[in-house]
N, CA and C of each residue as an Amber inpcrd file, in Angstrom:
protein
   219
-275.8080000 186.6350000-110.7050000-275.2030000 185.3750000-110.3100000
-273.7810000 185.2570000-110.8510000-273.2220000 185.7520000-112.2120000
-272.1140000 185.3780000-112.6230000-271.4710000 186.5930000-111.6730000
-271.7740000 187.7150000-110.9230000-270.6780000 188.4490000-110.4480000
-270.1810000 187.1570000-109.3050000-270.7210000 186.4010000-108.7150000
-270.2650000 185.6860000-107.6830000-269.5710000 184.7870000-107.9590000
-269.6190000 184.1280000-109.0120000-269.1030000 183.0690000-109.8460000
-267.7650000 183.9260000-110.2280000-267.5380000 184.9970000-110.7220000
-266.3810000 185.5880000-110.6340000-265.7800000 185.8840000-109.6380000
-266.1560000 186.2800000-108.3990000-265.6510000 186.7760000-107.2600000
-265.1190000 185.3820000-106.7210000-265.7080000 184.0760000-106.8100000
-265.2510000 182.8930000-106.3250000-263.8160000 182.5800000-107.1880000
-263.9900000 182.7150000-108.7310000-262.4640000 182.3140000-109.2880000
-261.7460000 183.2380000-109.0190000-261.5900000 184.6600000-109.1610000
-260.6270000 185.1020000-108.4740000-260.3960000 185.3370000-107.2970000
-260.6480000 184.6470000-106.4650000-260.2110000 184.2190000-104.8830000
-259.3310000 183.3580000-105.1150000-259.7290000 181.9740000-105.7850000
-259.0410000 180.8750000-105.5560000-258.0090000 181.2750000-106.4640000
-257.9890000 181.9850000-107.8780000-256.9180000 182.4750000-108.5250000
-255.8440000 183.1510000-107.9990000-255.9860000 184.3100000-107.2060000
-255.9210000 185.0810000-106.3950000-254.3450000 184.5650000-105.3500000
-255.3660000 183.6210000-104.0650000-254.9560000 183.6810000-103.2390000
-254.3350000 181.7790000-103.0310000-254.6470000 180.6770000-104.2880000
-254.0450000 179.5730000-104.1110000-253.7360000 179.3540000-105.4180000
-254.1040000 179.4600000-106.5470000-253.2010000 179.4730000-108.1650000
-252.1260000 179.8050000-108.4430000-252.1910000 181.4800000-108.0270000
-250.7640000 182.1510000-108.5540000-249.9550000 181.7500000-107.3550000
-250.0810000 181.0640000-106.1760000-249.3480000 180.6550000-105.2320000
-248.3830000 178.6870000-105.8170000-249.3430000 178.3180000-106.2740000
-249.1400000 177.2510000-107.0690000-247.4480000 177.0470000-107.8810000
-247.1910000 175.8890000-108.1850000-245.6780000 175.5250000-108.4170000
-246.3690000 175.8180000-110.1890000-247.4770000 175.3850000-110.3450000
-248.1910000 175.4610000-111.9710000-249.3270000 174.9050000-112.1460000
-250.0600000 175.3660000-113.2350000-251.6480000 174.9290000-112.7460000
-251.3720000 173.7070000-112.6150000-251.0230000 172.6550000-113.2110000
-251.0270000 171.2370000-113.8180000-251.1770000 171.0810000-111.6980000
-249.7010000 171.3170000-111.2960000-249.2180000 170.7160000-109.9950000
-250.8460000 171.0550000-109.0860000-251.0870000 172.3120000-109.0970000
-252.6370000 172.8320000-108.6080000-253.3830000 171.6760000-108.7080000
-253.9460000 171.7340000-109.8260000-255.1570000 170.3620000-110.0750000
-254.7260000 169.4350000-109.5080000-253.5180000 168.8090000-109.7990000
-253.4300000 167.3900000-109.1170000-253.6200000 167.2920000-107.8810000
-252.8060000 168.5920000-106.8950000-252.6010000 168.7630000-105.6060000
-254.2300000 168.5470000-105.2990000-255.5460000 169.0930000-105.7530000
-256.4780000 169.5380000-105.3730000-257.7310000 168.8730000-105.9860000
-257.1140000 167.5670000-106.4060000-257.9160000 166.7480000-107.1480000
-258.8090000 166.7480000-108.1600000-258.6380000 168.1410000-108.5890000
-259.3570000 168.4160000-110.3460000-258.5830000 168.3220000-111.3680000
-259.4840000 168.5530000-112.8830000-258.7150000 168.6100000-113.6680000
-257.7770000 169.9920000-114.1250000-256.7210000 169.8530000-114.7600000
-256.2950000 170.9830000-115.2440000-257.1180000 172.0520000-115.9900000
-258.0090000 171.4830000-117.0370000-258.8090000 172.4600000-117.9790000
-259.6930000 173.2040000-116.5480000-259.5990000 172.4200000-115.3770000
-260.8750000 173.1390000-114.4180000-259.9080000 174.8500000-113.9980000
-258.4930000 174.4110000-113.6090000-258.0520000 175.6610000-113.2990000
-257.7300000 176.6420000-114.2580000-257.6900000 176.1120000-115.8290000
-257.8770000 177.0920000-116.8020000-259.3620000 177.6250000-116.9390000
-259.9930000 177.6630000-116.5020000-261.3650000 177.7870000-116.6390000
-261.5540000 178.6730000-115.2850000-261.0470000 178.6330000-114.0740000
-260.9140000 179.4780000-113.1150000-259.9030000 180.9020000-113.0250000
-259.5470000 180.7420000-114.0330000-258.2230000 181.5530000-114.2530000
-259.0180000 182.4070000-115.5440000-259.9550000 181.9190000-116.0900000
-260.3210000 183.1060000-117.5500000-261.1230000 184.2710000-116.2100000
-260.6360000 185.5490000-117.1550000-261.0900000 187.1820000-116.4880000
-262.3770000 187.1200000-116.1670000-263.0040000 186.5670000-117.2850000
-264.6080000 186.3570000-116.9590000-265.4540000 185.5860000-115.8090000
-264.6230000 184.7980000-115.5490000-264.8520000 183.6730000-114.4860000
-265.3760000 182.6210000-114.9560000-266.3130000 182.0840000-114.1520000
-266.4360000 180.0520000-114.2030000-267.8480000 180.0430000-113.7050000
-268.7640000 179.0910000-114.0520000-269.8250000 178.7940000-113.0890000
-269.0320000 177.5480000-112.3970000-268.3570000 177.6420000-111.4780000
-268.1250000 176.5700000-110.3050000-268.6980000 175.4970000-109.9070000
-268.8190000 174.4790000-109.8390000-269.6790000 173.6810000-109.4340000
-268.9000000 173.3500000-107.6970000-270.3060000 173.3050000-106.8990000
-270.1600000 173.1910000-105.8140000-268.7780000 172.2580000-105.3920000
-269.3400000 170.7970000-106.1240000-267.9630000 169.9700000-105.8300000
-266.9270000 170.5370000-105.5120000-266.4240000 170.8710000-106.9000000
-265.2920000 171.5890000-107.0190000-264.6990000 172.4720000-105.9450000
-265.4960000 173.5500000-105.6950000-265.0290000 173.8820000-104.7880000
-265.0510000 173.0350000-103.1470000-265.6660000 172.4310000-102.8040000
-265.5350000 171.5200000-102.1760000-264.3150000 170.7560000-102.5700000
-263.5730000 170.1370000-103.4730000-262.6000000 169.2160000-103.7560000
-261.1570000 170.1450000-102.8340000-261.6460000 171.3910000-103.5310000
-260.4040000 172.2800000-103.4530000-260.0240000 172.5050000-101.2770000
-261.4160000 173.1380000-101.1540000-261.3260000 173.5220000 -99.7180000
-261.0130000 171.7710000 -98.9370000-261.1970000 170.9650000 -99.4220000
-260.8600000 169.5240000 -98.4480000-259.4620000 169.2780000 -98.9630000
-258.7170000 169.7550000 -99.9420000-257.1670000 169.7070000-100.1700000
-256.5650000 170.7450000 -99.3250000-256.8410000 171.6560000 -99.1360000
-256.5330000 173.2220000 -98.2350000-256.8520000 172.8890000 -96.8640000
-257.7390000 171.4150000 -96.3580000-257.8580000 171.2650000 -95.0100000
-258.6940000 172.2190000 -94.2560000-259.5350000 173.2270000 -95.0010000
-260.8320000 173.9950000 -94.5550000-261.9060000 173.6950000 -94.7110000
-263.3210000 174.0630000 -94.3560000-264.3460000 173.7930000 -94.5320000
-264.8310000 175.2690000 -95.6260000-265.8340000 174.3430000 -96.2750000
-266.4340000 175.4020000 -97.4390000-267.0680000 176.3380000 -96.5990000
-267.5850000 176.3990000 -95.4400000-267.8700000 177.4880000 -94.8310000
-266.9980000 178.0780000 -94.5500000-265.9990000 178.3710000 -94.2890000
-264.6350000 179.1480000 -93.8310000-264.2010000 179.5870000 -94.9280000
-264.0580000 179.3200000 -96.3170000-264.3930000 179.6100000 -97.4800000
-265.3140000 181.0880000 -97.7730000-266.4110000 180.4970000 -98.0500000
-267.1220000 181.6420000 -98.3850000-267.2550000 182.3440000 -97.3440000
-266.6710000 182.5810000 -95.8580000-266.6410000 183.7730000 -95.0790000
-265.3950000 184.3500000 -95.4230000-264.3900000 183.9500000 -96.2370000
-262.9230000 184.6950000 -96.3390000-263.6250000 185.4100000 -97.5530000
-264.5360000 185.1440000 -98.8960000-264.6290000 185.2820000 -99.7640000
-265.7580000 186.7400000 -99.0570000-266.1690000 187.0510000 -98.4530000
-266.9870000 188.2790000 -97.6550000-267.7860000 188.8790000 -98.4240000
-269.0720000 187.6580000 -99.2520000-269.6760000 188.1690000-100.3220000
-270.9020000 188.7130000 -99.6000000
């Protein structure tokens, strides 16, 4: 289970963090907290909570299914 939980933070690390102006601007943009994108950003990864990713994909204007088909677990 934690390989997926990793494969999910570095996606969003990946492909909308390091794209980011800074985490701080991230979270706000995406309606979490900051400690959440430091916590997505450790090597080890995150257990995610669904929300969350949900918060993120409804700031990005996708559906969490379109999500985990980019993520091609």
């Amino acid at each position: 289970m934690s390989e997926i939980n990793k494969k999910i933070c570095n996606y969003i690390a990946g492909e909308w963090i390091s794209k980011a102006k800074s985490n701080r601007a991230f979270a706000i943009d995406h309606n979490i907290d900051e400690k959440t994108v430091r916590k997505i950003l450790l090597p080890e990864g995150y257990r995610i909570p669904l929300v969350t990713i949900n918060r993120i994909c409804e700031a990005k204007e996708i559906k969490v299914s379109s999500f985990f088909k980019a993520l091609d677990l």
